[in-house]
ZAMARGU-4260 file (C-alpha; in steps of 0.2 Angstrom, whole numbers, plus 5000, padded with zeros to 4 digits):
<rodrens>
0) 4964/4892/5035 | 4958/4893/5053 | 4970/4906/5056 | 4960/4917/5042 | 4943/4912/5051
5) 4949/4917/5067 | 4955/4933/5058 | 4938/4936/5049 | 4931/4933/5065 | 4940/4944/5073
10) 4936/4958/5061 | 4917/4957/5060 | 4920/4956/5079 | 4927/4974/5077 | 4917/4980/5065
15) 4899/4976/5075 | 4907/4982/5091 | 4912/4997/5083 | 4893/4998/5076 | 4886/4997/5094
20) 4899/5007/5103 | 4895/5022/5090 | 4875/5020/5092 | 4878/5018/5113 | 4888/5035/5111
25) 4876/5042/5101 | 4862/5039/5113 | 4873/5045/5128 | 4868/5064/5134 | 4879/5076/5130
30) 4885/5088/5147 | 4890/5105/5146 | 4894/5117/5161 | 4898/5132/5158 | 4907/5143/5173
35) 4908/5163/5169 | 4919/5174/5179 | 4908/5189/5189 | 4925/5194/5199 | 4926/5214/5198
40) 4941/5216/5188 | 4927/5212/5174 | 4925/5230/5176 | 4941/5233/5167 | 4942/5218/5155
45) 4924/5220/5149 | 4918/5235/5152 | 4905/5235/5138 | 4897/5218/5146 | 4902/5208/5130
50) 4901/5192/5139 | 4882/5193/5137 | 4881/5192/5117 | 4896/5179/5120 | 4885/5170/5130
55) 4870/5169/5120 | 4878/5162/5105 | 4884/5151/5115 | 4866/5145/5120 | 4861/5146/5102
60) 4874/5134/5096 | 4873/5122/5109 | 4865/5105/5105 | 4849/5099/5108 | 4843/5088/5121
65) 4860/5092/5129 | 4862/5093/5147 | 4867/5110/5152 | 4870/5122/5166 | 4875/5141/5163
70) 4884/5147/5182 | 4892/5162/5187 | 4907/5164/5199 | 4915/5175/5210 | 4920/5172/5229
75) 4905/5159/5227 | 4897/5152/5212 | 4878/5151/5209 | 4866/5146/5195 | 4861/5156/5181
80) 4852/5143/5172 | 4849/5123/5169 | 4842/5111/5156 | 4842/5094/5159 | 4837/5093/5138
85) 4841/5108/5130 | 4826/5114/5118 | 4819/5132/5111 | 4810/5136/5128 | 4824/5134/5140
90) 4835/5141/5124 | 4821/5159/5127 | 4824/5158/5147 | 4843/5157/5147 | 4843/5171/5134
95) 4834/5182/5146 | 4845/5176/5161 | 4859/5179/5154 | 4856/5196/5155 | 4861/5194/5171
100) 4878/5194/5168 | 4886/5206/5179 | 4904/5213/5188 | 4900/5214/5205 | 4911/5199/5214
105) 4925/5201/5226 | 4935/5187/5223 | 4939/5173/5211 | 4936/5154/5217 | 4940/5145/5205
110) 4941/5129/5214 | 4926/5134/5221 | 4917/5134/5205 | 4925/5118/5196 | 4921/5108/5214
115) 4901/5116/5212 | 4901/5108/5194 | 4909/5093/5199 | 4897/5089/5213 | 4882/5096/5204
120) 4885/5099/5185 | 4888/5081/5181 | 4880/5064/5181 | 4878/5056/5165 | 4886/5044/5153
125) 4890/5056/5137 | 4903/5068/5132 | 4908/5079/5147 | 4914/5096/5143 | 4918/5111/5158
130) 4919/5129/5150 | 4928/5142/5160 | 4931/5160/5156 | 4939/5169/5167 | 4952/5186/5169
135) 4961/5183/5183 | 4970/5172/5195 | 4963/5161/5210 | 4961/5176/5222 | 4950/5168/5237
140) 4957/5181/5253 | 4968/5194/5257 | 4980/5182/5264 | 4991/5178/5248 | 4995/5159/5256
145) 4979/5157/5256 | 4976/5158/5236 | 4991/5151/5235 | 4985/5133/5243 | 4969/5136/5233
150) 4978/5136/5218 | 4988/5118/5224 | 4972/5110/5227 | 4964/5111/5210 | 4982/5106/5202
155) 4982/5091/5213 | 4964/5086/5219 | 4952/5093/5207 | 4962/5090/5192 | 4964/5071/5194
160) 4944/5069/5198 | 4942/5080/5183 | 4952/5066/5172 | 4944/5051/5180 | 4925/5059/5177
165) 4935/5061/5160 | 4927/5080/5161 | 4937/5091/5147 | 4940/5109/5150 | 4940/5121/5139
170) 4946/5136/5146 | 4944/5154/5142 | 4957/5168/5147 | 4951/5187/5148 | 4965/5200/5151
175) 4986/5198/5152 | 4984/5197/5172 | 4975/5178/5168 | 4984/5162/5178 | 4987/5158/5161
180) 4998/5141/5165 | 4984/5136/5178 | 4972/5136/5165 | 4983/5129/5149 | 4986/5114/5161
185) 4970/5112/5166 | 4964/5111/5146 | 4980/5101/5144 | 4978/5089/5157 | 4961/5086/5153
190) 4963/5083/5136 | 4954/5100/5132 | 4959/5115/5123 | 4963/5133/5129 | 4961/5150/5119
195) 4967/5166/5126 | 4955/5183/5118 | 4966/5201/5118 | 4950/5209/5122 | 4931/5206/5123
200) 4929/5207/5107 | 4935/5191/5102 | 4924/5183/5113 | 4910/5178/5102 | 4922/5171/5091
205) 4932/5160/5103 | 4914/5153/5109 | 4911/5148/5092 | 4927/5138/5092 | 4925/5133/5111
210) 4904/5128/5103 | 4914/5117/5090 | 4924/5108/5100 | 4912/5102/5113 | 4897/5099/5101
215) 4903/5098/5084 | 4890/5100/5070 | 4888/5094/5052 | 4894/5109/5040 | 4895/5113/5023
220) 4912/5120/5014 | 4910/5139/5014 | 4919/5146/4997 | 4920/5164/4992 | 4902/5167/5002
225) 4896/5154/4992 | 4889/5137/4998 | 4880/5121/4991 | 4863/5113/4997 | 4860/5096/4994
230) 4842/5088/4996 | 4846/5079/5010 | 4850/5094/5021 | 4834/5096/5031 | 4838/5114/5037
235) 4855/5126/5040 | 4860/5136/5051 | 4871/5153/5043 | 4883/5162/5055 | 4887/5176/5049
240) 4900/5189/5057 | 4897/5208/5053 | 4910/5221/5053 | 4907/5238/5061 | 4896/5248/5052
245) 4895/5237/5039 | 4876/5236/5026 | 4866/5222/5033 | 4869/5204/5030 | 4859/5197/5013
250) 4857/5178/5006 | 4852/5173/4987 | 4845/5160/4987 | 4848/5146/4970 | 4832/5154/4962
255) 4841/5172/4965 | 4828/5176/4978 | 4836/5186/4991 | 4834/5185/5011 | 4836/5198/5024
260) 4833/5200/5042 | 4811/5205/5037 | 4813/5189/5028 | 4803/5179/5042 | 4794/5165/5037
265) 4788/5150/5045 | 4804/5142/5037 | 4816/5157/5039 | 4820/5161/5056 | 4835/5177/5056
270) 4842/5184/5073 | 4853/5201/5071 | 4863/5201/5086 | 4878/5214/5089 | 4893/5207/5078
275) 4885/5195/5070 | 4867/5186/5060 | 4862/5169/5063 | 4848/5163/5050 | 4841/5148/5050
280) 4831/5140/5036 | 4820/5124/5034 | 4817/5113/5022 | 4830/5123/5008 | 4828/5125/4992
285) 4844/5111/4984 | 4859/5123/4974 | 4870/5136/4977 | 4866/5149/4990 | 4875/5166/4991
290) 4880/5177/5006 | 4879/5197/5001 | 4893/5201/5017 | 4908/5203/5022 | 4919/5187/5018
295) 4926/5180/5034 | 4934/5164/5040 | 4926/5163/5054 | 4908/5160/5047 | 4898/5143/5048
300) 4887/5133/5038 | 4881/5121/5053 | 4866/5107/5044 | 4855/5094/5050 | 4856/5079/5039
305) 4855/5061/5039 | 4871/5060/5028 | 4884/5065/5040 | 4903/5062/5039 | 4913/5058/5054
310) 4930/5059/5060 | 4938/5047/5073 | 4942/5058/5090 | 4958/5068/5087 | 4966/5073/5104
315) 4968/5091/5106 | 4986/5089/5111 | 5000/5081/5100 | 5018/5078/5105 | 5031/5084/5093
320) 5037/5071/5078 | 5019/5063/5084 | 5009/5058/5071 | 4990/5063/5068 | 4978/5047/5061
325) 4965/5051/5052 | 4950/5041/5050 | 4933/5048/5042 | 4916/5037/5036 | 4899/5043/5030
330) 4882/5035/5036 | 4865/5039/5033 | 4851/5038/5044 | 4865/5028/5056 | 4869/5017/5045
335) 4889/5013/5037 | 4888/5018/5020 | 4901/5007/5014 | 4895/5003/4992 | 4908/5003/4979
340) 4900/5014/4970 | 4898/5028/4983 | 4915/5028/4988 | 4922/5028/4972 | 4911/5045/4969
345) 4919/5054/4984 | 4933/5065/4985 | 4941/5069/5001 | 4955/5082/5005 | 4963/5088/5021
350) 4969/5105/5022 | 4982/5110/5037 | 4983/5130/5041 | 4976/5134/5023 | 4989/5128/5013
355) 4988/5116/4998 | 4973/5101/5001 | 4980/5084/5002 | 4967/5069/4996 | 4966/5057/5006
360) 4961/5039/4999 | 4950/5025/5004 | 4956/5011/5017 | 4958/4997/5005 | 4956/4986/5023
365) 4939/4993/5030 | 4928/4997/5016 | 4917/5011/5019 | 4933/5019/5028 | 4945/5034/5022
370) 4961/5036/5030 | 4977/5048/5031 | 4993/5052/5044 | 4999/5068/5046 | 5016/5068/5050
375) 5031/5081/5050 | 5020/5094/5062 | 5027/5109/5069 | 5025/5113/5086 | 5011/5127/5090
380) 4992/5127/5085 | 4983/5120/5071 | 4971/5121/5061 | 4962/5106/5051 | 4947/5107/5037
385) 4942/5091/5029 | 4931/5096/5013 | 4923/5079/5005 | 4914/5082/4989 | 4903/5067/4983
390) 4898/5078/4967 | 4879/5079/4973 | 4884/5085/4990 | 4898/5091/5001 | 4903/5093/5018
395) 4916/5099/5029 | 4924/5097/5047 | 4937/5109/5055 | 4947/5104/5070 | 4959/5114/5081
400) 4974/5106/5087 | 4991/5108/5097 | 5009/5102/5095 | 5018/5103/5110 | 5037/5098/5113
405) 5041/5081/5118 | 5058/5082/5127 | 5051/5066/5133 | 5042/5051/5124 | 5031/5038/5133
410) 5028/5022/5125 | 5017/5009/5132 | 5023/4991/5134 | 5005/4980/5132 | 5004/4963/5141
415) 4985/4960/5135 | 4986/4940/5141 | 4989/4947/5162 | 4981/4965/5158 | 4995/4974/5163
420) 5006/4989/5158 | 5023/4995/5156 | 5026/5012/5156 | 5043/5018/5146 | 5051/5035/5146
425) 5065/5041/5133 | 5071/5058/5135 | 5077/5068/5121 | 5097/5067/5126 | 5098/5082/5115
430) 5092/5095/5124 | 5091/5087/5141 | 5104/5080/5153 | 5097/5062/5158 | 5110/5062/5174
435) 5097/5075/5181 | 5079/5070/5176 | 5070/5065/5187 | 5050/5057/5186 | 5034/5057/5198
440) 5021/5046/5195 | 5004/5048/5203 | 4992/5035/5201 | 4972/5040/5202 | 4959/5027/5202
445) 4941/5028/5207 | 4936/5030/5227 | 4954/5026/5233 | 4969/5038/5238 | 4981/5045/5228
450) 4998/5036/5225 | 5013/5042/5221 | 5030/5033/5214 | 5046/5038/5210 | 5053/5031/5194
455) 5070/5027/5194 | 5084/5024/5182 | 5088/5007/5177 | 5102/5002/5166 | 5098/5019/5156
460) 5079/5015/5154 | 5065/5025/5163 | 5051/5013/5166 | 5034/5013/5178 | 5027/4995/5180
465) 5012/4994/5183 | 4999/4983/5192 | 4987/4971/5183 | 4969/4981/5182 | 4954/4974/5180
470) 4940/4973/5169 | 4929/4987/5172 | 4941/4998/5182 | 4952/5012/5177 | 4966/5021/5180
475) 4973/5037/5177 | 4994/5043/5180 | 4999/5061/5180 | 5018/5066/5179 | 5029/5080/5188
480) 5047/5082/5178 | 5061/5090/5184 | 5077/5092/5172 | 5091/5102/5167 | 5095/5107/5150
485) 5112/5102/5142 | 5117/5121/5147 | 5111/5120/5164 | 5094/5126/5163 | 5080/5120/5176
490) 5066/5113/5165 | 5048/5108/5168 | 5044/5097/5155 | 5026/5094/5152 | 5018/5076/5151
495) 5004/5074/5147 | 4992/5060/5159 | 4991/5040/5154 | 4972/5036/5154 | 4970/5015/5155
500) 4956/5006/5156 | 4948/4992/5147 | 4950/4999/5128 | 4967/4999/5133 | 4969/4979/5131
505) 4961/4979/5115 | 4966/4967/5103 | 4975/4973/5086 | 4965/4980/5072 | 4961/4968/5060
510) 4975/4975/5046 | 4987/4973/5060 | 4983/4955/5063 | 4981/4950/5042 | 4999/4959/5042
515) 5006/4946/5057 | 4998/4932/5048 | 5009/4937/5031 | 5024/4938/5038 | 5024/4926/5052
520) 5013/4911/5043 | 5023/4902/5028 | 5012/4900/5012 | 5006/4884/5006 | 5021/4882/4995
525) 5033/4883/5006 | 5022/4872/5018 | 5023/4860/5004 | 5041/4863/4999 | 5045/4860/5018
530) 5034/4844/5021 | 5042/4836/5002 | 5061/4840/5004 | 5067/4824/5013 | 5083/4829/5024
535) 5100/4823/5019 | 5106/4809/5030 | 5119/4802/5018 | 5132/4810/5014 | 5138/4802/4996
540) 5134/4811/4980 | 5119/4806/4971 | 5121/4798/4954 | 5111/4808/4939 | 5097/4797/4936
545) 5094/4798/4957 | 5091/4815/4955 | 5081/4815/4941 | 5071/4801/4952 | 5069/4812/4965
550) 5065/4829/4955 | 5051/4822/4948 | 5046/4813/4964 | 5046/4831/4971 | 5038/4840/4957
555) 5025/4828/4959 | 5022/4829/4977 | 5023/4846/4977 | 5007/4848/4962 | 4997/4834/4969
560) 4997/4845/4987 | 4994/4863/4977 | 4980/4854/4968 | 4974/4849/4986 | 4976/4866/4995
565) 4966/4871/4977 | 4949/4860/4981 | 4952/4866/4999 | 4955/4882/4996 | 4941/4882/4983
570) 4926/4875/4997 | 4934/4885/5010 | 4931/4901/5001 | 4913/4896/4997 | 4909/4892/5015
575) 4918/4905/5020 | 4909/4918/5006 | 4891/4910/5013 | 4895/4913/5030 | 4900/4932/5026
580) 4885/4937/5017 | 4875/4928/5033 | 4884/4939/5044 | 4880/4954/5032 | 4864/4951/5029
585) 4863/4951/5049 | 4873/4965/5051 | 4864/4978/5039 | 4845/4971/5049 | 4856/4976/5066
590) 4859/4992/5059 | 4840/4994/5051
</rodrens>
């Protein structure tokens, strides 16, 4: 039974950290920088100036109260525009700054411009997201060795401090003459996410998914240009994407009142840009609305609620035969929504590239929790929509993701009593020679100099030990590979960086630990069955009324100690039931 306390202990441990960890993040400032190329070749790539609408979407979907800075780059990078808390005013300025957009640079610093941001852009505690768009390659001088040691520099300097201010990039390639493999590995290495746009006129869109990913937004499933409005949506915002030449945009509302762009009230706001509508209504009238447009994937219901759904953090990078957790909750006003009776009402599916929903159930561990693995992905990009109907409302989140080939595996040996880790590497023998791999590891931690290590083969295993690390500091690895194929082929596998730091010696989750208590302590029977068996020390048979002596000896131990672990077990559980509602009862006034 202490085992079981330390257990329950542990779980409300988990549970209230959680609680706290969630409101701290919540608190924390969101950072965006956003970097947009000025180099001439925009000329060429963007001939229209597309960039401008792009960017101003971009400014309309970007949180509020979000730190944010809008720069341009070419041989030197400069300011367009700064917010230390994003609101309406700032949103009017950098509209009409954005105008200056323009194609006039020589070069293209990238290193330049990711050092300005790093240096400048960032300073806070929250999310931290770098934005590049770009249609070229680092081009800093004539001399060709000198772009080329440029280019080295932000693979091997700016990269690694871009990992240990745990800055995401999302990059943005414009044109086929991009450095497209310096900026997937820049998105890669960084745990961000990289789109590629055959012309400028994919750029709005690819802003949009690029918005989604750095501040992601409550948003309701969007059906055949139909959507549903619960009472306790405060207000929507509808993206709307027009096609050329297309009539203008309409909405019916539930009471078949319809909306268009002269529809402008003090709780309809509509903006009719070039390529798309964005409308904006407060205070909405609860039912079905319907858009009189186009139908495209592409367009957003984003809402402002106090009934939100959340997804635990999916990386944007998966290897292949990797599996993909899922883990969503629901809270209003902040607050865990955890009731029998809600969670009985909702209906949750996950939808991969379109195909077939798959309903994913309730964690019968965590209440409050729903939980699914994907498994079996291909390797390419993903698309996931999560659609959760609770019959008076609904909501939806869509994620994009990557599977990338894993011709090598990392697993990570955890000692959590000496906080140190073991780093283990198993090479997919079929496609890759092992005889020729070969492993660099270099190890990045704050305000010291990089260190490399060589990690050698050892009775056919590839391992890195590393040193204990202490509480508070962290430490981040990246890897260089160098193989052959089984054919002979020189090969570059990618790995992608090892982040470690005090998360990383957490304890189990709570199922994992009731699990170990199953199968590794014995019940009370066999307790009892162990302590009443004597052991054999003589060795001549037993006559038959011996035996039947002894059975009844044993059956009567063995219900006089079940009748005890009973009247324990029975005040135990009451102590026990007492002390959880306490801890609830605390819990829920935390929360309120």
């Amino acid at each position: 039974m202490k085992l079981s306390t330390n257990v329950l202990i542990i779980y409300l441990s988990f549970f209230l950290g959680g609680v706290v960890n969630a409101s701290q993040h919540f608190n924390d400032t969101n950072e965006v920088q956003v970097l947009i190329d000025v180099s001439g070749s925009m000329k060429q790539n963007d001939p229209q100036n597309l960039r401008v609408a792009a960017t101003q979407l971009l400014i309309r979907l970007l949180p509020d109260n979000a730190n944010v800075s809008l720069w341009l780059f070419a041989e030197k990078t400069s300011l367009l525009s700064h917010a230390d808390a994003v609101d309406e005013n700032w949103r009017q300025d950098a509209l009409k700054a954005s105008q200056k957009i323009h194609s006039h640079g020589i070069y293209t610093h990238i290193e330049d411009a990711i050092q300005t941001t790093l240096e400048k852009g960032f300073s806070g505690n929250g999310s931290k997201n770098l934005i590049i768009l770009t249609d070229g390659m680092v081009d800093i001088s004539k001399d060709i060795m000198v772009s080329a040691d440029s280019r080295e520099r932000i693979l091997s300097d700016l990269i690694p401090k871009l990992q240990l201010g745990k800055v995401k990039v999302q990059t943005i390639a414009l044109s086929d003459q991009v450095d497209k493999e310096l900026l997937d590995k820049l998105a890669f290495q960084s745990g961000g996410w990289a789109e590629s746009a055959e012309s400028a006129d994919q750029l709005q869109r690819l802003f949009l998914k690029t918005a989604r990913k750095v501040a992601p937004k409550d948003s309701l499933p969007l059906n055949n240009n139909a959507f549903t409005v619960d009472s306790s949506i405060q207000e929507f915002s509808l993206l709307i994407f027009k096609q050329p030449n297309a009539t203008p945009s309409q909405i019916i509302r539930p009471d078949q009142e319809t909306l268009t762009k002269i529809s402008v009230s003090e709780s309809v706001f509509w903006l009719s840009a070039d390529g798309y509508d964005l409308v904006t209504v407060k205070s909405p009238m609860p039912g079905e609305w319907h858009i009189e447009a186009a139908i495209d994937p592409d367009n957003q219901v984003m809402i402002l609620t106090d009934l939100k759904m959340h997804l635990n953090e999916l990386a944007s990078f998966l290897g292949e035969k990797q599996p993909l957790p899922l883990k969503l909750h629901f809270t209003e006003q902040g607050n865990l929504i955890g009731r029998a009776d809600f969670i009985d009402l909702m209906a949750i599916t996950v939808s991969l590239d379109g195909q077939t929903p798959i309903k994913i159930e309730a964690d019968k561990t965590e209440p409050g929790f729903f939980f699914h693995v994907l498994d079996g992905l291909a390797k390419g990009k993903h698309s996931l929509a999560i659609v959760a109907d609770g019959k008076t409302f609904k909501r939806e989140i869509s994620q994009d993701f990557a599977v990338v080939p894993a011709l090598i595996t990392i697993d990570k040996l955890i000692d959590h009593a000496n906080r140190a880790i073991t780093l283990k590497f198993t090479p997919d023998i079929a496609v890759l020679d092992a005889s020729t791999l070969s492993i660099t590891a270099t190890l990045h931690r704050p305000g010291r100099e990089p260190e490399s290590q060589i990690i050698q083969e050892q009775n056919g295993e590839w391992q890195l030990k590393l040193d204990k690390l202490p509480a508070g500091e962290s430490l981040s690895v990246n890897f260089d590979v160098l193989a052959k194929s089984l054919d002979g082929t020189v090969v570059t596998p990618q790995l992608p960086p090892v982040k470690i730091d005090d998360s990383s010696f957490a304890p189990p989750e709570p199922a994992v630990l009731l699990e170990q208590e199953q199968t590794q302590s014995p019940s009370p029977t066999e307790t009892a069955n162990s302590e009443a068996v004597p052991e054999a020390t003589d060795q001549t048979p037993p006559t038959n009324s011996q035996i039947e002596n002894e059975w009844g000896i044993i059956i009567g131990i063995v219900l006089a100690i079940n009748l005890l672990f009973c009247g324990i077990g029975f005040f135990v559980y009451k102590a026990l039931k007492k002390a959880i509602e306490k801890q609830q009862q605390q819990l829920l006034e935390r929360l309120a």
